[in-house]
Kinemage of the C-alpha trace (Angstrom):
@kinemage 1
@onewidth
@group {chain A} dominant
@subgroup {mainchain}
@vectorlist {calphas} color= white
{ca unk a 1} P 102.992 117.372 82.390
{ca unk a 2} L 106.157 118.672 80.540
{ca unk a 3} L 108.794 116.354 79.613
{ca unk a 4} L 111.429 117.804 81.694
{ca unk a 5} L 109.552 117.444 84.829
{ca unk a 6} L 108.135 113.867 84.099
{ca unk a 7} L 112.263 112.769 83.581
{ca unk a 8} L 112.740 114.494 86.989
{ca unk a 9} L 110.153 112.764 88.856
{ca unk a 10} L 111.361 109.399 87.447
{ca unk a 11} L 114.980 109.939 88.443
{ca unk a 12} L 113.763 110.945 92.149
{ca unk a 13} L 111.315 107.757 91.643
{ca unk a 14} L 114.702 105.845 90.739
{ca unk a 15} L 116.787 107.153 93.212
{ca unk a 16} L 114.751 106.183 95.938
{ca unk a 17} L 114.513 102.669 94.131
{ca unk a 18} L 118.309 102.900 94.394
{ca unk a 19} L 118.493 103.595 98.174
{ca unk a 20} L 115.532 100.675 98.740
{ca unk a 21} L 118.014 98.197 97.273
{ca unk a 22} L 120.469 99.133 99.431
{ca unk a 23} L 118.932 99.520 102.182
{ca unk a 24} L 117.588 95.794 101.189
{ca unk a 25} L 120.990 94.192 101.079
{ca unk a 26} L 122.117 95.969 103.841
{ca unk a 27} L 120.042 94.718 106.225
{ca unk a 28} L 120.078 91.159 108.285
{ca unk a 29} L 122.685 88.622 108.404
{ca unk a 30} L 125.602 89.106 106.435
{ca unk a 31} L 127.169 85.386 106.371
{ca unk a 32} L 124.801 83.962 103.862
{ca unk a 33} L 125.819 84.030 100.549
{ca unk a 34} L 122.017 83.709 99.456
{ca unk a 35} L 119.047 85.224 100.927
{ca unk a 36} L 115.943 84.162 99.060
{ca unk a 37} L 113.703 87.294 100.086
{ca unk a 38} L 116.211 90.112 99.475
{ca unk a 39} L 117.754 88.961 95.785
{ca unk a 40} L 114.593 88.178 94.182
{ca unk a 41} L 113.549 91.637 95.656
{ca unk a 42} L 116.403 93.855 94.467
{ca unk a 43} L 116.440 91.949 91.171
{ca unk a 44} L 112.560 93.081 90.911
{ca unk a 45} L 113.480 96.442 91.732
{ca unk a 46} L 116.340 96.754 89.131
{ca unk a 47} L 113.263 94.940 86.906
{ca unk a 48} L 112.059 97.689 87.517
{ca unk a 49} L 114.311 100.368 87.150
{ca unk a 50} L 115.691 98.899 83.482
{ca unk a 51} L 112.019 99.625 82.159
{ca unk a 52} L 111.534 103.348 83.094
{ca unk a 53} L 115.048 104.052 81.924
{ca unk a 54} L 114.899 102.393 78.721
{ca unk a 55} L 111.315 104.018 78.595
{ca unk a 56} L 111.987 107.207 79.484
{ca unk a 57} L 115.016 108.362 79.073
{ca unk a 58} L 116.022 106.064 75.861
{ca unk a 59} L 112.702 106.974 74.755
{ca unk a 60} L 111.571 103.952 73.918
{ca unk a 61} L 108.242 104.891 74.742
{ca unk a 62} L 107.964 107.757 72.563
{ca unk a 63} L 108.724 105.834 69.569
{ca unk a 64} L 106.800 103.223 67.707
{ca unk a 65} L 105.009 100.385 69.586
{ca unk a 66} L 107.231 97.629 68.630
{ca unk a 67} L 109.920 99.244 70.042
{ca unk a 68} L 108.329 99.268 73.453
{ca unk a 69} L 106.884 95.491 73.124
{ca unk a 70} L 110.287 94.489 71.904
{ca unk a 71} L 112.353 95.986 74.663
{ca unk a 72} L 109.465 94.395 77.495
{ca unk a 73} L 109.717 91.128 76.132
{ca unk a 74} L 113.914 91.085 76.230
{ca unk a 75} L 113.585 92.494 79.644
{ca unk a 76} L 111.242 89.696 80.725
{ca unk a 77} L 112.991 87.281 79.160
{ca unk a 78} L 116.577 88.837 80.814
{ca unk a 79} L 114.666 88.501 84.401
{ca unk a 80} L 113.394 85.022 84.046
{ca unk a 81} L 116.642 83.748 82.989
{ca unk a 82} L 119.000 85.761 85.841
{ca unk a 83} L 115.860 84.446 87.865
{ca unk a 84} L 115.737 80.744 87.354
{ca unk a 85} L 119.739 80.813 87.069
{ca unk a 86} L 119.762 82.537 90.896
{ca unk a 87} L 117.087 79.835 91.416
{ca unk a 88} L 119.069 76.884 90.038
{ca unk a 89} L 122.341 78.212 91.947
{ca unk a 90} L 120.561 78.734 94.814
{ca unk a 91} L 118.888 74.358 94.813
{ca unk a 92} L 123.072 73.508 94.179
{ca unk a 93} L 124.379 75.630 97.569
């Protein structure tokens, strides 16, 4: 597969990521300020989304391996700390 058409079928694949997290927070009852199946869901899917376009089109996985390993770990780490701070917000409410 060239490279060109690999970085067009992950911006379609992101795009449609894009309209699923709308569509997500969109949907149901609009008076909660919390909803603890659609935020952990669209933060998964921007998960998600940060890791094929840091990988793909910031090339980090083209380049060495540490560069890949290190940019996983500081996204995991990024998640679980947005996700226990949405989590520790969300015991408080």
């Amino acid at each position: 597969m060239s490279i060109r058409l690999r970085l067009i079928l992950v911006w379609a694949f992101l795009s449609g990521l894009t309209v699923l997290s709308w569509w997500l927070a969109t949907r149901g009852d609009q008076t909660r300020a919390f909803d603890m199946g659609v935020t952990p869901g669209v933060m998964a899917i921007a998960l998600v989304k940060a890791r094929f376009i840091i990988s793909d089109f910031m090339e980090a996985g083209r380049g060495p391996g540490w560069i890949f390993w290190a940019t996983t770990a500081w996204m995991g780490l990024l998640f679980s700390a947005c996700f226990a701070l949405y989590l520790y917000a969300d015991m408080r409410v």
